[in-house]
VOBA-218054 format. One line per field, with one value per residue (C-alpha): residue in one letter; y, z, x. Coordinates in nm, 3 decimals. Each point is the difference from the previous one (the first is absolute). Example, Ala and Ser with C-alpha at 12.3 -4.5 7.8 and 13.67 -1.06 7.14 Angstrom:
BEGIN
residu	c(a  s)
py	c(-0.450  0.344)
pz	c(0.780  -0.066)
px	c(1.230  0.137)
This chain:
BEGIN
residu	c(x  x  x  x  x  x  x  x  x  x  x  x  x  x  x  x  x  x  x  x  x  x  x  x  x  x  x  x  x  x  x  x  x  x  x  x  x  x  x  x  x  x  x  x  x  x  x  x  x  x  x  x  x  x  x  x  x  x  x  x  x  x  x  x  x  x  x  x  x  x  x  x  x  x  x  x  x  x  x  x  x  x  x  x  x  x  x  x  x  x  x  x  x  x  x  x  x  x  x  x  x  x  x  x  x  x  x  x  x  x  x  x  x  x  x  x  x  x  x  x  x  x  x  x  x  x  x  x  x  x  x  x  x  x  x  x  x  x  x  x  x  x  x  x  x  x  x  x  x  x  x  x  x  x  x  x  x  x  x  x  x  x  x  x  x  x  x  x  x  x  x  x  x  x  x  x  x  x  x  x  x  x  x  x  x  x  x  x  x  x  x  x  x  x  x  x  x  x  x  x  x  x  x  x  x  x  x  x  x  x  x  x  x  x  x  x  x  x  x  x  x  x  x  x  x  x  x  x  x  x  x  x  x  x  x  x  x  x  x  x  x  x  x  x  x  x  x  x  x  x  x  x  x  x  x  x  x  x  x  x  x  x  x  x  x  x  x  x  x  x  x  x  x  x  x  x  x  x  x  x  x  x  x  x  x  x  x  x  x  x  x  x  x  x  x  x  x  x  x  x  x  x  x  x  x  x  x  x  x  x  x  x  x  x  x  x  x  x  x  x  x  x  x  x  x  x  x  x  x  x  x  x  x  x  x  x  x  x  x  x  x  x  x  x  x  x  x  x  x  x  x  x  x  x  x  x  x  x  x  x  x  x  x  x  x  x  x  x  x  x  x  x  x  x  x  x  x  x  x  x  x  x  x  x  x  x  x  x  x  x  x  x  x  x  x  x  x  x  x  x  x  x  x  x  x  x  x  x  x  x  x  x  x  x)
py	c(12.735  0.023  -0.010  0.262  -0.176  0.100  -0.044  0.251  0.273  0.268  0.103  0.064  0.122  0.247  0.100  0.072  0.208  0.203  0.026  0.117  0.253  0.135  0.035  0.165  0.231  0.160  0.029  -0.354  -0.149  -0.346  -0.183  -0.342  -0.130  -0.348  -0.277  -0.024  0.191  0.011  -0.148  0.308  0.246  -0.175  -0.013  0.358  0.092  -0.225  -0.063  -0.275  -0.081  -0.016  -0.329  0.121  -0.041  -0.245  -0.286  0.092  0.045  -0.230  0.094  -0.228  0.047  -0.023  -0.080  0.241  -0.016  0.330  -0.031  0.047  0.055  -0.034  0.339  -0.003  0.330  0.205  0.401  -0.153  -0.061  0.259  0.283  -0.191  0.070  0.386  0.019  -0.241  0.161  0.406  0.087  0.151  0.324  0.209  -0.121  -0.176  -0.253  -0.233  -0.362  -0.294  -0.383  -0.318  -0.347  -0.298  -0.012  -0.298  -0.089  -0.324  0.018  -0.194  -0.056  0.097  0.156  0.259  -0.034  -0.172  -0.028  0.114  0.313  0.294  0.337  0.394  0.246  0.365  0.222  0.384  0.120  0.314  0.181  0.056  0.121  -0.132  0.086  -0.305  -0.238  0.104  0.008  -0.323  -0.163  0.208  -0.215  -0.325  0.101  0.120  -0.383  -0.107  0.206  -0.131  -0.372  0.056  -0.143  0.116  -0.151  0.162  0.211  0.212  0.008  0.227  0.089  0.194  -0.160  0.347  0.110  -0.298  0.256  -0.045  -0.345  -0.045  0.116  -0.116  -0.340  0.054  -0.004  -0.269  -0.249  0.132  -0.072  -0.395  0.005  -0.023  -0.229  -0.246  -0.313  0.093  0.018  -0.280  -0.138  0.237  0.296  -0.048  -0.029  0.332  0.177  -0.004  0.059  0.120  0.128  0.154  -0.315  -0.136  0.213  -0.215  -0.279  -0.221  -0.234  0.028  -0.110  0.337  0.225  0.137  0.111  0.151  0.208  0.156  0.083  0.358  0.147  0.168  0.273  0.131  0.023  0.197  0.303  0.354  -0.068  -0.368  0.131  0.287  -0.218  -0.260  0.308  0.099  -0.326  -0.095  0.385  -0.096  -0.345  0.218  0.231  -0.302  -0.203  -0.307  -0.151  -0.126  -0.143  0.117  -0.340  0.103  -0.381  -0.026  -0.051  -0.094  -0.226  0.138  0.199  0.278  0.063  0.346  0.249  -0.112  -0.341  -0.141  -0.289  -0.118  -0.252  -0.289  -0.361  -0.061  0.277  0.202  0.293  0.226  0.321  0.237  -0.032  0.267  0.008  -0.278  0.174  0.103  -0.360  -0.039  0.250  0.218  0.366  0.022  -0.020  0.043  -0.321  -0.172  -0.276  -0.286  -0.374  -0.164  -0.409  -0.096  -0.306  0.112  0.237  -0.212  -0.189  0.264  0.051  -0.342  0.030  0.325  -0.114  0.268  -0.241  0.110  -0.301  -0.196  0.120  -0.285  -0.011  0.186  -0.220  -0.369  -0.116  -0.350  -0.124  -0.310  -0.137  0.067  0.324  0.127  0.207  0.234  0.037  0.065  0.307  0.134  -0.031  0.196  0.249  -0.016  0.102  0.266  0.153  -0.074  0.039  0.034  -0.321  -0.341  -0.263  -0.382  -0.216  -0.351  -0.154  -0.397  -0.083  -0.196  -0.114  0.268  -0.094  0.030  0.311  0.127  -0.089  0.156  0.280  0.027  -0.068  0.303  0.254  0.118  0.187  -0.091  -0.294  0.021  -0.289  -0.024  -0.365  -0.068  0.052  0.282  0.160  -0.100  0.142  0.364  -0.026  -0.090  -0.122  0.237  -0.163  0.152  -0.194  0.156  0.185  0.354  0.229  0.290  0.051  -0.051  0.267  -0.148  -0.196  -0.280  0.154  0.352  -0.203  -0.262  0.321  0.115  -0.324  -0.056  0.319  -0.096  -0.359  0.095  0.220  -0.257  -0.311  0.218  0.147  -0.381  -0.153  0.300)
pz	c(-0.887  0.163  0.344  0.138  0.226  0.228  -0.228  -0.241  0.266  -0.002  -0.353  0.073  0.293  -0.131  -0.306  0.208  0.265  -0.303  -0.158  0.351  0.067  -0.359  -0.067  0.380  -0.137  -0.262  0.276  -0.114  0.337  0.000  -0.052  0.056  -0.132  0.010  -0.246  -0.119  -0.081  -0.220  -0.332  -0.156  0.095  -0.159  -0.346  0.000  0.112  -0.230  -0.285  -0.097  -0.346  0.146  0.037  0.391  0.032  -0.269  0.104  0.280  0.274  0.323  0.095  0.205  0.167  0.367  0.258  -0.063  -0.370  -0.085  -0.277  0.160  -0.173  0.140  -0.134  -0.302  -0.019  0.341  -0.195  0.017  0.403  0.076  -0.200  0.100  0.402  -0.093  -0.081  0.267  0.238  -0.116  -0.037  -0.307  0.037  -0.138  0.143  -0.165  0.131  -0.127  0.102  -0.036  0.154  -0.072  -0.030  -0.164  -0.292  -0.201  -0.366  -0.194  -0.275  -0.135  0.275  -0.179  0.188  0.222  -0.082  0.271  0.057  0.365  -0.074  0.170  -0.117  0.174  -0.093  0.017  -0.087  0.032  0.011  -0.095  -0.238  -0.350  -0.132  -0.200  0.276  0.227  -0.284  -0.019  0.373  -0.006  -0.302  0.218  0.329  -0.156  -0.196  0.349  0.162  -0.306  0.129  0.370  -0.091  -0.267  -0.256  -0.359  -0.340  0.016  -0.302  0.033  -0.231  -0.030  -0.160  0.031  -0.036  -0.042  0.150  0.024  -0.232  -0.257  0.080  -0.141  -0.292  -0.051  0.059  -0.290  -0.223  0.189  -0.075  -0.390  -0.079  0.196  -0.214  -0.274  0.109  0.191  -0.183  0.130  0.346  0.268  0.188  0.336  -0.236  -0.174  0.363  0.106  -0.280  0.109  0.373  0.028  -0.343  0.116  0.205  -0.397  0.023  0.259  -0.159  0.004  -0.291  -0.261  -0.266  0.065  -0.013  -0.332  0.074  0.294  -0.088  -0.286  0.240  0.026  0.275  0.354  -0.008  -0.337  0.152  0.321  0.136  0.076  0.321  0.035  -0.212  0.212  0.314  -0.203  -0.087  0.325  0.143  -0.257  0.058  0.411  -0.074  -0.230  0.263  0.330  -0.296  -0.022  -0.293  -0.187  -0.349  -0.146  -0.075  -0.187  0.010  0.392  0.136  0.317  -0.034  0.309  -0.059  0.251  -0.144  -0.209  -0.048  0.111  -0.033  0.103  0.041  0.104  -0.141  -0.034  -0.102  0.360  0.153  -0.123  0.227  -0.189  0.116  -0.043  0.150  -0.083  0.025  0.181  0.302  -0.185  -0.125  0.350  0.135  0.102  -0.095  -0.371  0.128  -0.157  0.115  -0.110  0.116  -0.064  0.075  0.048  -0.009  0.350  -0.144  -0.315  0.188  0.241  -0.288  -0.115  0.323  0.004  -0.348  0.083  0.365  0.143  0.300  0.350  0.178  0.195  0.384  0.233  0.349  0.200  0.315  0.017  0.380  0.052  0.330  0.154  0.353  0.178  0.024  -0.334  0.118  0.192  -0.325  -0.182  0.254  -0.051  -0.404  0.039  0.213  -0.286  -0.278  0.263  0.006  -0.387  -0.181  -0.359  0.059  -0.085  0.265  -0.050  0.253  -0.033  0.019  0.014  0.247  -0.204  0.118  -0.021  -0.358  -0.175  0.172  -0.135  -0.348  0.018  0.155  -0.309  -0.262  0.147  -0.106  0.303  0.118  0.334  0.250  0.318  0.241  0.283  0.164  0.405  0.091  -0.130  0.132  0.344  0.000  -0.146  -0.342  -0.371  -0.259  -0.353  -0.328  -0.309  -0.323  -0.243  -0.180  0.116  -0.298  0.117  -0.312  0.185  0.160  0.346  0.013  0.217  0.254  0.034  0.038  0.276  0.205  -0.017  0.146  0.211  0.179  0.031  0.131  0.269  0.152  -0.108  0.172  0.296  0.078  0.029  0.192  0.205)
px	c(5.991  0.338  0.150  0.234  0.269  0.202  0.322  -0.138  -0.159  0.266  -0.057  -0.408  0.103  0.258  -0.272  -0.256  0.216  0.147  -0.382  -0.106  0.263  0.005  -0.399  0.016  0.265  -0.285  -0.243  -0.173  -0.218  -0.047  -0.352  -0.109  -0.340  -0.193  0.122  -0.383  -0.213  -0.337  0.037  -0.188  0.280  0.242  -0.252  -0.060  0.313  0.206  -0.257  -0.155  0.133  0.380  0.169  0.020  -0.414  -0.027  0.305  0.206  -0.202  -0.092  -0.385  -0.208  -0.318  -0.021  -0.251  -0.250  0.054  0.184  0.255  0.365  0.306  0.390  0.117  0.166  0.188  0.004  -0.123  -0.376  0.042  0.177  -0.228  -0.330  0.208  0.013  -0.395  -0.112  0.194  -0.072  0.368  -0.125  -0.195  0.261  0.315  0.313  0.162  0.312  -0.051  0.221  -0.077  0.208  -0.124  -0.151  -0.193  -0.217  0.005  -0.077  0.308  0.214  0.256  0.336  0.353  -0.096  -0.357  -0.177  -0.406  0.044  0.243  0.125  -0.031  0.087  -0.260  0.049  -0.336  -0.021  -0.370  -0.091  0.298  -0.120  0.364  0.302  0.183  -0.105  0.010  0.363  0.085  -0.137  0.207  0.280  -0.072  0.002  0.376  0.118  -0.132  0.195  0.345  -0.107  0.014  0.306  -0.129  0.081  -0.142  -0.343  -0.148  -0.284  -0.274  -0.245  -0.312  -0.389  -0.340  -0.154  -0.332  -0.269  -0.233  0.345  0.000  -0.349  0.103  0.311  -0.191  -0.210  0.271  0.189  -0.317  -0.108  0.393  0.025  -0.352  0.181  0.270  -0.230  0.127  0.381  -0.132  0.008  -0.348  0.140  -0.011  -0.255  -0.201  0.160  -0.078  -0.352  0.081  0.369  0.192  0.283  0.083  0.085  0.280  0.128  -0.015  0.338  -0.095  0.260  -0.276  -0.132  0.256  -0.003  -0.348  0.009  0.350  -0.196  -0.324  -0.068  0.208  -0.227  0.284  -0.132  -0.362  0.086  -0.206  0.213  -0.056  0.219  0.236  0.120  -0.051  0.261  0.246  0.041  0.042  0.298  0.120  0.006  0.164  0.267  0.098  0.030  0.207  -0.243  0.075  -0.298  -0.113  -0.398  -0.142  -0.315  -0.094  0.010  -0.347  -0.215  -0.259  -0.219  -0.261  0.051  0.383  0.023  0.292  0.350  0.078  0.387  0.167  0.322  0.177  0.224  -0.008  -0.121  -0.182  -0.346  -0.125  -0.325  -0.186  -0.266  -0.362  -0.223  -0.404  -0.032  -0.124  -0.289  -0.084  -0.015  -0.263  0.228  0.077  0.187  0.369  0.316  0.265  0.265  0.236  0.192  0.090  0.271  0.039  0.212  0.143  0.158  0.156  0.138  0.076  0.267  0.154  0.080  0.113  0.205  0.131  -0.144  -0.150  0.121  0.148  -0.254  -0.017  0.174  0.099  0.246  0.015  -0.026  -0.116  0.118  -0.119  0.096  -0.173  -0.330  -0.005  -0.126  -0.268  0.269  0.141  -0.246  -0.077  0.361  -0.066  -0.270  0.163  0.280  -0.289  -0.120  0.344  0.088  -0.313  0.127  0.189  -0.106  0.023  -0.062  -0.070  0.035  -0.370  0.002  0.277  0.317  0.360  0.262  0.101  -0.387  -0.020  0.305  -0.095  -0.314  0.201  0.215  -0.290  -0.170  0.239  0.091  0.324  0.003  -0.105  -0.085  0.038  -0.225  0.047  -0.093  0.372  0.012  -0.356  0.151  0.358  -0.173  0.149  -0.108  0.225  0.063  0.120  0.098  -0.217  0.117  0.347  0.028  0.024  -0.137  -0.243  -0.292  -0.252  0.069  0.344  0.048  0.277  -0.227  -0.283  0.185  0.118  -0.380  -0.145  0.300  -0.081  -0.407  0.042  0.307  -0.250  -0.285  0.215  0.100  -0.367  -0.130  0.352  -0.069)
């Protein structure tokens, strides 16, 4: 688990606004639900023969004994929110929340145990056409943040009734090839076969390239659904690749499947049926996930990490009468609010104020000393070279507060 400081805020800061303004742009509302929940909805919802259920997850029992789970993944919550809550009943609704999620890996870059993920889910369309607005969203976030160097990859899962078949012939051919495969595989093949698929042992390679292929066992149905999705991505100009390999390993996954990638970033989709696992009503959804960090990650990488926010006004004060200043710095605020104004906290001789004057960024100080306070006036310095690049620069913003404290100074000589 990592810490976030305050050196490296901007860029989650900047992510998140762009997330927020560009999921709001599709007419995505924004959901929060409870870092735990019951340890059975993450089972049924996730399955119980998926390294999720099986390895990753922190469950405890509390108090009075109930199984509780830190959430995993955020599509159980947020689904198991929509029944609890009866938003079903035969609306739609496109849901998005933002925020910490728990897994026991192996801690590698941009992989953490506590980690961050955004979560769009749209509940209740049963057409190519969201899984392609969708895929369209998270290229538009991509444009938002200017980041380049993503692929798209896409693929279907079918039906879960071509699944089950498909499965069948997944397991009879590993059958054969059981000696090639690892002790992990040869556990899923039991539980989880198409999580072999997945498998990132080189040992096992030559196996699993040769394993029959789910596109070649698709109903009519999930192939048109997969034509018109590729036909939509055609048209916007979303350029893609058909990896027939590319897999989910949750059980409630089925049709589309994407991700985007790059050597640091992963984002998949599609949730389908897992309302019904549920108790709910059978309900077409899909979504995806995004990991915060790797993106972040790339923005770094890129440069693409707005400036962190510092102060416009440094108040040096000087004498016993810091609490009248700090009433005209608030009046400043009052009359400036998109401007940043530090006061110096901790009293200090001219000179350590002045160097935590400079250290803060500021463009201008303001001097506010006893002698000053009594003859009605405050002294203005200049901190820093004017080049007139900035949003506010230093003379436009001196005339500003020159204007404010004359009548400021004046109102209390008065």
């Amino acid at each position: 688990m990592n810490d976030v400081l305050p050196a490296h805020i901007s860029a989650w800061q900047y992510l998140e606004a762009c997330a927020r303004e560009v999921a709001g742009s599709y007419g995505y509302e924004e959901i929060r639900v409870p870092l735990i929940e019951h340890t059975d909805l993450f089972k049924r919802a996730i399955g119980e023969f998926t390294d999720v259920v099986e390895k990753e997850m922190y469950t405890f029992t509390d108090q009075g004994g109930e199984s509780l789970t830190l959430r995993p993944e955020a599509t159980a919550g947020i689904v198991r929110a929509a029944i609890s809550n009866g938003l079903l009943r035969g609306a739609r609704h496109k849901l998005w929340c933002i925020g910490p999620m728990f897994r026991h890996e192996r801690p590698q870059k941009g992989r953490y145990r506590q980690f961050y993920q955004l979560d769009l889910e749209a509940i209740g369309f049963a057409g190519p056409d969201v899984d392609a607005e969708l895929i369209a969203l998270s290229a538009r976030l991509w444009r938002r943040l200017a980041l380049s160097g993503i692929r798209l990859e896409i693929n279907s899962l079918g039906t879960p009734e071509a699944r089950r078949a498909y499965r069948e012939i997944l397991v009879a051919y590993f059958r054969r090839h059981e000696s090639a495969l690892d002790a992990d595989s040869r556990r899923r093949l039991e539980g989880n076969p198409l999580r072999i698929l997945d498998s990132k042992n080189p040992q096992m390679a030559e196996v699993i390239a040769a394993a029959p292929l789910l596109s070649d066992h698709l109903d009519e149905p999930s192939r048109e659904h997969f034509a018109q999705l590729a036909a939509a991505l055609d048209r916007m100009g979303i350029a893609y690749r058909v990896n027939p390999r590319l897999v989910r390993g949750l059980d409630y996954y089925s049709r589309t499947v994407f991700e985007w990638l790059t050597d640091a970033l992963g984002a998949q989709d599609a949730v389908c049926g897992l309302i019904a696992q549920l108790g709910g009503e059978a309900t077409p959804a899909v979504g995806f996930a995004l990991g915060i960090e790797r993106v972040v990650d790339l923005l770094v990488q890129a440069a693409h990490v707005p400036a962190t926010a510092v102060a416009d006004v440094y108040v040096i004060v000087n004498g016993a009468q810091s609490g009248a200043v700090l009433h005209m710095a608030e009046e400043l605020r009052d009359a400036l609010p998109h401007r940043r104004f530090e006061f110096n906290l901790g009293g200090g001789n001219f000179k350590a104020q002045f160097r935590r004057a400079d250290k803060s960024g500021a463009l201008l100080a303001l001097i506010c000393g006893d002698e000053e306070l009594a003859r009605g006036v405050v002294a203005m310095k200049p901190l820093r070279e004017e080049t007139g690049q900035t949003e506010c620069p230093q003379s436009e913003l001196a005339a500003r507060l020159e204007e404010l404290l004359l009548r400021l100074t004046s109102r209390r000589s008065g």
